[in-house]
Kinemage of the C-alpha trace (Angstrom):
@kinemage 1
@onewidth
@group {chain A} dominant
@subgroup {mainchain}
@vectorlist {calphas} color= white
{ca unk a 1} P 0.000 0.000 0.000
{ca unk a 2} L 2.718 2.314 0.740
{ca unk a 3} L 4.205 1.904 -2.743
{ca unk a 4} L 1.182 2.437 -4.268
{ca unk a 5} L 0.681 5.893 -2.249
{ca unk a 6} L 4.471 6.572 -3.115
{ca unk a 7} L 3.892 6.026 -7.015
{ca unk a 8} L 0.820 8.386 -6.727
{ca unk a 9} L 2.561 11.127 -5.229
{ca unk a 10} L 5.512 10.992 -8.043
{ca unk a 11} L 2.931 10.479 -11.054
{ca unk a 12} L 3.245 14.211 -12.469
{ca unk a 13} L 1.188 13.284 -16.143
{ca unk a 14} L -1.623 15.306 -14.362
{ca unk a 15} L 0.049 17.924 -13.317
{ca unk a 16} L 1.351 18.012 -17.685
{ca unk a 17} L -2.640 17.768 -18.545
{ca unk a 18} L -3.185 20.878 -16.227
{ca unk a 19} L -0.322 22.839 -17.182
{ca unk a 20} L -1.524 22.858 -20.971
{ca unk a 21} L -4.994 23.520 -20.102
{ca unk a 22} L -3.994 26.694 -18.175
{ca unk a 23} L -1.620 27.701 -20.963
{ca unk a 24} L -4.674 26.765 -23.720
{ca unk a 25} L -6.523 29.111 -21.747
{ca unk a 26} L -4.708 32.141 -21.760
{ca unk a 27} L -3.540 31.611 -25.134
{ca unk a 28} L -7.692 31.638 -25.947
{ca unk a 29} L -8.292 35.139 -23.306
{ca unk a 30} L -5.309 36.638 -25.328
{ca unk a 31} L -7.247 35.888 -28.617
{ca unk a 32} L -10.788 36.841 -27.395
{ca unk a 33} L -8.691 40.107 -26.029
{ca unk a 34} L -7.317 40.903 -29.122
{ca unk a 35} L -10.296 40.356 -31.107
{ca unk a 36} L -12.250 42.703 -29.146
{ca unk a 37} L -9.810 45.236 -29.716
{ca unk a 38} L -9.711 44.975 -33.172
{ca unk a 39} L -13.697 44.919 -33.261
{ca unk a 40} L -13.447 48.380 -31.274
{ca unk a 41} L -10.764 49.910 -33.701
{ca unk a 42} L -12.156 49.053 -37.294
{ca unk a 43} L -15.581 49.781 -36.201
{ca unk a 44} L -14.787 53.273 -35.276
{ca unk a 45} L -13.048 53.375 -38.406
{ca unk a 46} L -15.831 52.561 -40.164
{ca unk a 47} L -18.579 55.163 -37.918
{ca unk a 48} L -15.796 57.996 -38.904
{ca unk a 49} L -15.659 57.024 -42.722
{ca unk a 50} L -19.395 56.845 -42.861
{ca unk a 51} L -19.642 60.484 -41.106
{ca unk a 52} L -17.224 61.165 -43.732
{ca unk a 53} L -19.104 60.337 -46.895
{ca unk a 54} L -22.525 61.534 -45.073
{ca unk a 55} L -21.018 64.993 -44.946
{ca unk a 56} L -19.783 64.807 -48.300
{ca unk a 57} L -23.345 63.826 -49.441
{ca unk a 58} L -25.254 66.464 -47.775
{ca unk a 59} L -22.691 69.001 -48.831
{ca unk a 60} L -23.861 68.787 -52.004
């Protein structure tokens, strides 16, 4: 029983599973992050190019 518990406590393949899921998981915030901010920049590209041509219309 004692060897057993021993082996248990040495067995680090879990500790390997874990380790990757963490590291899968900030690689995925970092991505989601990123995305947002690119969402955020080309649509306020967009609004000011739209205001843009709007004004352009009307001035006409």
């Amino acid at each position: 029983m004692t060897k057993l518990f021993e082996r248990f406590m040495n067995d680090e393949s879990g500790a390997t599973a874990i380790e990757y899921g963490l590291i899968a998981a900030l690689i995925s915030v970092a991505l989601i992050t990123g995305a947002t901010t690119l969402g955020s920049t080309l649509n306020n590209q967009f609004q000011a190019l739209s205001t843009k041509m709007n004004t352009a219309k009307n001035a006409n």
